[in-house]
Biotite code that builds the C-alpha atoms (Angstrom):
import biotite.structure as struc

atoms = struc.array([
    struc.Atom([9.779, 3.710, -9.200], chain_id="A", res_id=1, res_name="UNK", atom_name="CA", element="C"),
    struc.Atom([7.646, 5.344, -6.390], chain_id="A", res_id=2, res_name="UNK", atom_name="CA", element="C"),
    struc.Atom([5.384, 7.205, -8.763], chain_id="A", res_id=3, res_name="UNK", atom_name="CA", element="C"),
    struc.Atom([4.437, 3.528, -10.139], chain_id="A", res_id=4, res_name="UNK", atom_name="CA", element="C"),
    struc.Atom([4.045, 2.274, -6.934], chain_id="A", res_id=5, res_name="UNK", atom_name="CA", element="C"),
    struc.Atom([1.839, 5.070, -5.776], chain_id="A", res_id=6, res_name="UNK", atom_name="CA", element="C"),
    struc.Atom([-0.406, 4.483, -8.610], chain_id="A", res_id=7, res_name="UNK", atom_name="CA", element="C"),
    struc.Atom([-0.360, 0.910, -7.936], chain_id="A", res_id=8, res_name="UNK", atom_name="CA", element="C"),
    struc.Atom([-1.156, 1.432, -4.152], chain_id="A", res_id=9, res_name="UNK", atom_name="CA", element="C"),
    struc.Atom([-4.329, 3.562, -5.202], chain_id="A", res_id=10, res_name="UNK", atom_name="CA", element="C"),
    struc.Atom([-5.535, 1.170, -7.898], chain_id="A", res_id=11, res_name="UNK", atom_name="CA", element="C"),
    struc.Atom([-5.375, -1.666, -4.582], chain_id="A", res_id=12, res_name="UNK", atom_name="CA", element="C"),
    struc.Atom([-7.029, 0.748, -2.449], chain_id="A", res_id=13, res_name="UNK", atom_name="CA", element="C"),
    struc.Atom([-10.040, 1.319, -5.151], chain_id="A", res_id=14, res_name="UNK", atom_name="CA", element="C"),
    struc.Atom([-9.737, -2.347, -5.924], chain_id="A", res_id=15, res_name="UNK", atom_name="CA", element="C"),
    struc.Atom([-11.217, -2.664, -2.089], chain_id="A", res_id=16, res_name="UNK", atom_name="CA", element="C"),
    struc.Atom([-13.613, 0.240, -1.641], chain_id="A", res_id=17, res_name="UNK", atom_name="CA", element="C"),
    struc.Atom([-16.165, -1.721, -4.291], chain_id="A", res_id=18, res_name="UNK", atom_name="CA", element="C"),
    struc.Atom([-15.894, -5.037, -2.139], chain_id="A", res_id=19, res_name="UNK", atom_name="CA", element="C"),
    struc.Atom([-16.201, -2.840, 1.442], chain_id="A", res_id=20, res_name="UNK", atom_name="CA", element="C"),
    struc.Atom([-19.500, -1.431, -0.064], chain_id="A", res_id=21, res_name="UNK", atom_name="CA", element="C"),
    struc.Atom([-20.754, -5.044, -1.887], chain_id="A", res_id=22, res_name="UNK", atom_name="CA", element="C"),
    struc.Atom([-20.416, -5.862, 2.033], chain_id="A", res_id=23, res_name="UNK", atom_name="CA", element="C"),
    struc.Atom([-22.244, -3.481, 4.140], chain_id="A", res_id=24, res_name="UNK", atom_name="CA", element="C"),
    struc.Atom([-25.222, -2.589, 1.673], chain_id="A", res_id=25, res_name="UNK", atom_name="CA", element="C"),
    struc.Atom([-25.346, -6.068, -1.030], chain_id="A", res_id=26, res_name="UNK", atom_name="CA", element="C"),
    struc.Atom([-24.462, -9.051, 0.860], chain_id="A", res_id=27, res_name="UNK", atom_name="CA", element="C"),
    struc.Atom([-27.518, -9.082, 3.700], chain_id="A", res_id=28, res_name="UNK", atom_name="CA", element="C"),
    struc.Atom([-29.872, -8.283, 0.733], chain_id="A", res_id=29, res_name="UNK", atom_name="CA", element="C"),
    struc.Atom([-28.189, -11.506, -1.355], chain_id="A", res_id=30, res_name="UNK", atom_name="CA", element="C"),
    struc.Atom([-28.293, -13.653, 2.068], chain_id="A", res_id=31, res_name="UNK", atom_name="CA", element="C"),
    struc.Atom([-32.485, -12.564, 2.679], chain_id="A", res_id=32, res_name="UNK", atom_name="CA", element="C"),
    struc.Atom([-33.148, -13.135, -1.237], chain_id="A", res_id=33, res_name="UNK", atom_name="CA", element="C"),
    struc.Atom([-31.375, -16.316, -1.051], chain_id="A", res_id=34, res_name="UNK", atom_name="CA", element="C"),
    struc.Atom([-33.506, -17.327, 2.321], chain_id="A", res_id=35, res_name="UNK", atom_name="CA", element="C"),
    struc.Atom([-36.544, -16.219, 0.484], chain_id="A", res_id=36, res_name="UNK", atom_name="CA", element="C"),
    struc.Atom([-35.939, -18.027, -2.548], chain_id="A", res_id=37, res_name="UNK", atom_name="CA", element="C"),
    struc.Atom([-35.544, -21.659, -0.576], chain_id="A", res_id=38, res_name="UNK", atom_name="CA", element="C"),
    struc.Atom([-37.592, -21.393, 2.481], chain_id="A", res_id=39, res_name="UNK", atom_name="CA", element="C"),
    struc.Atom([-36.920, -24.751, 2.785], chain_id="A", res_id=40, res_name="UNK", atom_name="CA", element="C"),
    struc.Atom([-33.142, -24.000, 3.169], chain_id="A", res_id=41, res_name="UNK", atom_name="CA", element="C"),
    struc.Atom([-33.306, -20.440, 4.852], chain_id="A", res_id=42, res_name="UNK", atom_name="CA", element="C"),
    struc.Atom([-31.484, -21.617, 8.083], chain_id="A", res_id=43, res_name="UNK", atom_name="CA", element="C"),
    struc.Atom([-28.738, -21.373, 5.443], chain_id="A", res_id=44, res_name="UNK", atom_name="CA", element="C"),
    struc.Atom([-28.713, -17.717, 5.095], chain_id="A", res_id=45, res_name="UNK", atom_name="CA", element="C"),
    struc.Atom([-26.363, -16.899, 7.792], chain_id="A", res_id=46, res_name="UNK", atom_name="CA", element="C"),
    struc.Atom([-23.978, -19.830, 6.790], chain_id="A", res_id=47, res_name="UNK", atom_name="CA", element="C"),
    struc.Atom([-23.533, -18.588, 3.735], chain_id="A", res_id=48, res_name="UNK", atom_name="CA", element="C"),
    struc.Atom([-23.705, -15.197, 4.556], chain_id="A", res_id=49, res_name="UNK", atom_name="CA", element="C"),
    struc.Atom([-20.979, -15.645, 7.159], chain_id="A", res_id=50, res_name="UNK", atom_name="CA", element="C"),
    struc.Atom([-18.920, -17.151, 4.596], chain_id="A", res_id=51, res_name="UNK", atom_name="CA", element="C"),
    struc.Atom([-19.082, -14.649, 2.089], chain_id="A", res_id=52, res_name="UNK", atom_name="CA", element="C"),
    struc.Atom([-17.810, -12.304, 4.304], chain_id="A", res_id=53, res_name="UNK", atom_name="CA", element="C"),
    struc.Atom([-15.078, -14.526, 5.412], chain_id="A", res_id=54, res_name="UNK", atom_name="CA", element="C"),
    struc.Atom([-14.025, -14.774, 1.554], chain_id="A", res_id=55, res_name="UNK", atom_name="CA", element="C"),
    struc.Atom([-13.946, -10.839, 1.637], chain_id="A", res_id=56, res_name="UNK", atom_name="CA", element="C"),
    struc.Atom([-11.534, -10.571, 4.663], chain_id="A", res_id=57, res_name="UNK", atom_name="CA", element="C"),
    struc.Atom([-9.610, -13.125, 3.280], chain_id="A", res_id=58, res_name="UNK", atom_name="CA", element="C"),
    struc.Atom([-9.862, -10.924, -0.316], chain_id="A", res_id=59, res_name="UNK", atom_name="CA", element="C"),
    struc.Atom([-8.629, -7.434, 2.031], chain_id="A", res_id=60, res_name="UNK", atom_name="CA", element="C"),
    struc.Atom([-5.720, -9.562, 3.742], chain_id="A", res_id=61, res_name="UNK", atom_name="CA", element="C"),
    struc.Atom([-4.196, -10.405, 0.040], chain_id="A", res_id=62, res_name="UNK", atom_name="CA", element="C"),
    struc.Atom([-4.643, -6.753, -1.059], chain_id="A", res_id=63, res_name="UNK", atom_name="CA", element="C"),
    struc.Atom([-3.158, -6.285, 2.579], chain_id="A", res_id=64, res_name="UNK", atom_name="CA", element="C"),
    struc.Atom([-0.260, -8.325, 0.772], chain_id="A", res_id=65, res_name="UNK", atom_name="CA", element="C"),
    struc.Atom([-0.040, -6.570, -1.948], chain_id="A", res_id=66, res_name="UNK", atom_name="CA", element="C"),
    struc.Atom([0.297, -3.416, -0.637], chain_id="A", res_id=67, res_name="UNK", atom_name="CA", element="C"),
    struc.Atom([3.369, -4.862, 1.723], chain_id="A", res_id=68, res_name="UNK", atom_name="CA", element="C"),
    struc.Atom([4.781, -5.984, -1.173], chain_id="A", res_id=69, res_name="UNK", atom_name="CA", element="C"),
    struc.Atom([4.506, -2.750, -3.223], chain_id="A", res_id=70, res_name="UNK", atom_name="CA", element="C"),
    struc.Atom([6.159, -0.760, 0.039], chain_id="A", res_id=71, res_name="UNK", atom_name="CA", element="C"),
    struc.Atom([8.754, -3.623, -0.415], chain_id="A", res_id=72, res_name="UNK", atom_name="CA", element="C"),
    struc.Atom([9.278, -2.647, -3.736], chain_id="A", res_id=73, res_name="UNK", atom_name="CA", element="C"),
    struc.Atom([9.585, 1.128, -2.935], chain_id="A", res_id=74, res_name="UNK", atom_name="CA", element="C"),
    struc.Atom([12.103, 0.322, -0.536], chain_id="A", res_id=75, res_name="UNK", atom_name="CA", element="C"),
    struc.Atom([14.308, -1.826, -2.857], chain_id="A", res_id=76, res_name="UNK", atom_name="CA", element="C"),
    struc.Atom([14.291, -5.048, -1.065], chain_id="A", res_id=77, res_name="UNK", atom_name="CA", element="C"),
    struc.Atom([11.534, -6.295, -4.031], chain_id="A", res_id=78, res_name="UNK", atom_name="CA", element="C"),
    struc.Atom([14.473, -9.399, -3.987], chain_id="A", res_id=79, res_name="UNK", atom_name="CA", element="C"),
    struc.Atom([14.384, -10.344, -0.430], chain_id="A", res_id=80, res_name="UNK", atom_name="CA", element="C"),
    struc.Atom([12.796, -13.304, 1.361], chain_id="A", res_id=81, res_name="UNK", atom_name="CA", element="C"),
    struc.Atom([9.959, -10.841, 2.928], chain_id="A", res_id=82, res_name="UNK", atom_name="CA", element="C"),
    struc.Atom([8.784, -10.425, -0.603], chain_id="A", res_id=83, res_name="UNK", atom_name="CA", element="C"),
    struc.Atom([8.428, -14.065, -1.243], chain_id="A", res_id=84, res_name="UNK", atom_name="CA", element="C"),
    struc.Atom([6.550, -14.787, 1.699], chain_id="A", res_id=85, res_name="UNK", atom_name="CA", element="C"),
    struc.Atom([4.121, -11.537, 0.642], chain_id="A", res_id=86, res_name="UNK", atom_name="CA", element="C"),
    struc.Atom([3.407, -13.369, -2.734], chain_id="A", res_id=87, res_name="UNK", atom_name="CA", element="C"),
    struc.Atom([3.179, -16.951, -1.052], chain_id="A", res_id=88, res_name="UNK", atom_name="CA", element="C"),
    struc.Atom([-0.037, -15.018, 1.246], chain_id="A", res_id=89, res_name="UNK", atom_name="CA", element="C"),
    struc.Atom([-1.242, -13.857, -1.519], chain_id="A", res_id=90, res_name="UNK", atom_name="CA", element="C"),
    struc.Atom([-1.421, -17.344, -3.549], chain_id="A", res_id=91, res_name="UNK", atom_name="CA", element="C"),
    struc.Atom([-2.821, -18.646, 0.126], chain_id="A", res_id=92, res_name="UNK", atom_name="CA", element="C"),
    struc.Atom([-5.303, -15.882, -0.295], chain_id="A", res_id=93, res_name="UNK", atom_name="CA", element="C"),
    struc.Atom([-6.366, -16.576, -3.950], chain_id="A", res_id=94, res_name="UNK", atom_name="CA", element="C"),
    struc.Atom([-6.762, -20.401, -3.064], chain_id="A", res_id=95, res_name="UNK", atom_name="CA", element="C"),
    struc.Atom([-8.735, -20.275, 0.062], chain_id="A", res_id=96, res_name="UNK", atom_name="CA", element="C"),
    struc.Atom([-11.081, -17.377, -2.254], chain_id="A", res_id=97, res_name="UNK", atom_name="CA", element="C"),
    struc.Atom([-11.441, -19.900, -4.798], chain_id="A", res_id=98, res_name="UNK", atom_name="CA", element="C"),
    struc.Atom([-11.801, -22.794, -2.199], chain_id="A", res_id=99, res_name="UNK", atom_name="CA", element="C"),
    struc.Atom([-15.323, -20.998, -0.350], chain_id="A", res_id=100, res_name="UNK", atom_name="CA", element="C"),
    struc.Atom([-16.599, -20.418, -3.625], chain_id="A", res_id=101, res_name="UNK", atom_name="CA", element="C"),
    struc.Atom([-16.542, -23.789, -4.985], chain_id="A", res_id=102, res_name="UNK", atom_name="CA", element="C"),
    struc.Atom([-17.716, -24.573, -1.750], chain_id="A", res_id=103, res_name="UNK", atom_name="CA", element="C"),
    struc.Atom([-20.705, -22.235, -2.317], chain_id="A", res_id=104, res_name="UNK", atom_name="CA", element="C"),
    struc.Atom([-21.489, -23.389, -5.472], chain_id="A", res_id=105, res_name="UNK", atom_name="CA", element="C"),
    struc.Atom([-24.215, -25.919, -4.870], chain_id="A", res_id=106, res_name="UNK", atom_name="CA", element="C"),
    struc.Atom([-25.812, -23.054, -2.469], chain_id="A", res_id=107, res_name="UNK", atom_name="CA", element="C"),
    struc.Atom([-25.630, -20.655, -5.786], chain_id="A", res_id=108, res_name="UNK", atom_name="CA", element="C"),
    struc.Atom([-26.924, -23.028, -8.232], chain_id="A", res_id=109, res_name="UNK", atom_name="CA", element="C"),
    struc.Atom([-29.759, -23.566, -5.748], chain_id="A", res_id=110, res_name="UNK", atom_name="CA", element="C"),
    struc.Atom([-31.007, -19.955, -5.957], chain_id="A", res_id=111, res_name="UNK", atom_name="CA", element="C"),
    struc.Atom([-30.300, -19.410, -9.315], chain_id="A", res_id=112, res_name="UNK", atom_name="CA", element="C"),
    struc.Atom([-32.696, -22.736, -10.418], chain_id="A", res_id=113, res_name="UNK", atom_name="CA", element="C"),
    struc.Atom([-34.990, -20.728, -8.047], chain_id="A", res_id=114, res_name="UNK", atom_name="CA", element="C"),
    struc.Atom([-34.384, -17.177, -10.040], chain_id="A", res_id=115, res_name="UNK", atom_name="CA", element="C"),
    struc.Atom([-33.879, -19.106, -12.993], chain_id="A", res_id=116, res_name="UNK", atom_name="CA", element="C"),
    struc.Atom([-30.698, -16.695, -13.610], chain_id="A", res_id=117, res_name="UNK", atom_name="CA", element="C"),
    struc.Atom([-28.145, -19.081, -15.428], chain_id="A", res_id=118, res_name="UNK", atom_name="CA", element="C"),
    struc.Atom([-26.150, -15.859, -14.980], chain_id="A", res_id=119, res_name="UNK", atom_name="CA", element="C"),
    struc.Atom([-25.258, -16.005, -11.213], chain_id="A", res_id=120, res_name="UNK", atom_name="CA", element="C"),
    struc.Atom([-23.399, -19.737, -11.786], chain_id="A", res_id=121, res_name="UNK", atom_name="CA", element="C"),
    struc.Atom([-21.456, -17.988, -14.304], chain_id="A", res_id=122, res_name="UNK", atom_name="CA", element="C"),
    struc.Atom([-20.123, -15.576, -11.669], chain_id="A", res_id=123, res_name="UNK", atom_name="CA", element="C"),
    struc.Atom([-19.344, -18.570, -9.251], chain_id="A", res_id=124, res_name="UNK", atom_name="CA", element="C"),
    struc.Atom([-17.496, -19.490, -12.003], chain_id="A", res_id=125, res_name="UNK", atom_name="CA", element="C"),
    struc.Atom([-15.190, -16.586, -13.307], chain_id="A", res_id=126, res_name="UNK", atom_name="CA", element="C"),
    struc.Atom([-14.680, -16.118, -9.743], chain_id="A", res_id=127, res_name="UNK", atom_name="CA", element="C"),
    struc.Atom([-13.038, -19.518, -8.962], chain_id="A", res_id=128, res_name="UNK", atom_name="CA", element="C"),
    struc.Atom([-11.271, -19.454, -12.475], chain_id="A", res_id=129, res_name="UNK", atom_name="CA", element="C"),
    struc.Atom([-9.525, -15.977, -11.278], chain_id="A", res_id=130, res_name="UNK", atom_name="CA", element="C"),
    struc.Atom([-8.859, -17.492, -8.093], chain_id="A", res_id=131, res_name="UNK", atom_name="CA", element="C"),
    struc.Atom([-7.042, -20.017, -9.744], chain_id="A", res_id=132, res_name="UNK", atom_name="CA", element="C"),
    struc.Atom([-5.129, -17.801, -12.290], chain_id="A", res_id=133, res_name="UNK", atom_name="CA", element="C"),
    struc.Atom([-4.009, -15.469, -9.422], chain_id="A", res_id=134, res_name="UNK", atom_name="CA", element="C"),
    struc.Atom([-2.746, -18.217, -7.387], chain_id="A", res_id=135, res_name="UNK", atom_name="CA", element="C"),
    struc.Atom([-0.626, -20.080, -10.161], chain_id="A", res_id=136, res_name="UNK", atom_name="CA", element="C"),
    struc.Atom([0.518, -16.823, -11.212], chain_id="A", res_id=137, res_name="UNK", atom_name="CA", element="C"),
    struc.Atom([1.602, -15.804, -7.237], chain_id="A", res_id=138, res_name="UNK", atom_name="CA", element="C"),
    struc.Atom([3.392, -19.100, -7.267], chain_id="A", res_id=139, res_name="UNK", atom_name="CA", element="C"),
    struc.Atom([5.267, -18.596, -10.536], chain_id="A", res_id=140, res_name="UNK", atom_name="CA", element="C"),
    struc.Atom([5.831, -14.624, -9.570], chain_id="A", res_id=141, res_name="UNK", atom_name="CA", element="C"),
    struc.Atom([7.085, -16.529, -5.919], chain_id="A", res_id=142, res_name="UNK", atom_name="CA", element="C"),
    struc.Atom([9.323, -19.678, -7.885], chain_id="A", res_id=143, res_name="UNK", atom_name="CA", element="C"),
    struc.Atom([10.990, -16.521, -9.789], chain_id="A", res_id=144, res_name="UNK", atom_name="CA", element="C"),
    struc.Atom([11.675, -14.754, -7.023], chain_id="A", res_id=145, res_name="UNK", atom_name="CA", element="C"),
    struc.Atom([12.928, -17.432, -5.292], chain_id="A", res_id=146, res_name="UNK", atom_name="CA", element="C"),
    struc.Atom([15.789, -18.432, -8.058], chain_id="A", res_id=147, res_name="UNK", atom_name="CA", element="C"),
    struc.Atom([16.357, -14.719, -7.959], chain_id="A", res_id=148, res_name="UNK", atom_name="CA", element="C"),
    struc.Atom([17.252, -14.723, -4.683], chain_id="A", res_id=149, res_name="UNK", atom_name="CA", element="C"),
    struc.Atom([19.321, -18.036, -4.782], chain_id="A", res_id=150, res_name="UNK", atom_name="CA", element="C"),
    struc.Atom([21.049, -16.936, -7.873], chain_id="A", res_id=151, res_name="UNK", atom_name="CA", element="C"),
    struc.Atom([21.923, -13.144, -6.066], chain_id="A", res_id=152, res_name="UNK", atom_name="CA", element="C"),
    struc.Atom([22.959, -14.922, -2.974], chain_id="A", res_id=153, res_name="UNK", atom_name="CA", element="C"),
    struc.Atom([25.407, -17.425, -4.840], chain_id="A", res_id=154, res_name="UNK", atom_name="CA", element="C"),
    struc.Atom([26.992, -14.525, -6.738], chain_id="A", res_id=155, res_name="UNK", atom_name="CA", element="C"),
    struc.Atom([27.314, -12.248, -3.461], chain_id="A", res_id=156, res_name="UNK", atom_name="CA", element="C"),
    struc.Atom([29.309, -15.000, -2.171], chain_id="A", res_id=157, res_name="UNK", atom_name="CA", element="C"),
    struc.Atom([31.328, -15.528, -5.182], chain_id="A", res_id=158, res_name="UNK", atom_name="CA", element="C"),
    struc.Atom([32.416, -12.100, -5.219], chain_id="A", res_id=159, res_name="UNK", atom_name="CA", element="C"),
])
């Protein structure tokens, strides 16, 4: 099991380096495009640069999760309570992602009208559709566990 896990644990940590270095070099550049696109609306750049950057610490706090629950895993207590409340974060996570984004939606349809790149609404999109997909499947993967639990817990005290 800890080989898997290890592999796991890298694929989170590569999952994040890509995001880290969207924020530090890509996001400013999308924020001053996006001011000089809509003069009219370029008090709006820090807004919505501010809140792209809280979506991404909200994404590393779920990958945060994910590596707690993969040490939970490793250390065989992948059926205990802590494990739920790892998957319930990460289904908090997910939904808050998905939540700024449809949130920032009218702010990306505004510069892509402007760009006239149909394109960037269709990322708005897939990324509230995984949002959503990652937090009903963290709530079924947390219902599970849940039963599991119960159902371990009922025959520990039958026995």
């Amino acid at each position: 099991m800890k080989r898997e896990t290890i592999f796991l644990k890298f694929v989170v940590v590569l999952m994040g380096l890509p995001v880290l270095a969207l924020c530090i070099f890509v996001l400013p550049e999308i924020a001053g495009f996006f001011a000089e696109l809509n003069p009219k609306l370029d008090f709006l750049q820090y807004p919505f640069l501010i809140g792209l950057y809280i979506t991404a610490i909200v994404f590393f706090a779920a990958l945060y999760q994910t590596l707690k629950l993969l040490s939970y895993i490793d250390k065989n207590e992948a059926f205990s309570e802590v494990s739920v409340t790892a998957l319930k974060n990460i289904k908090y996570c997910a939904i808050t992602i998905g939540g700024f984004y449809v949130i920032f939606m009218p702010l990306i349809y505004l510069m892509a009208e402007v760009d006239d790149a149909p394109g960037m609404i269709l990322i708005g999109m897939v990324i509230i559709f995984g949002c959503m997909v990652i937090s009903v499947f963290a709530a079924v993967l947390q219902k599970l566990l849940k039963n599991a639990i119960d159902i371990k817990s009922e025959n520990d005290l039958t026995v």
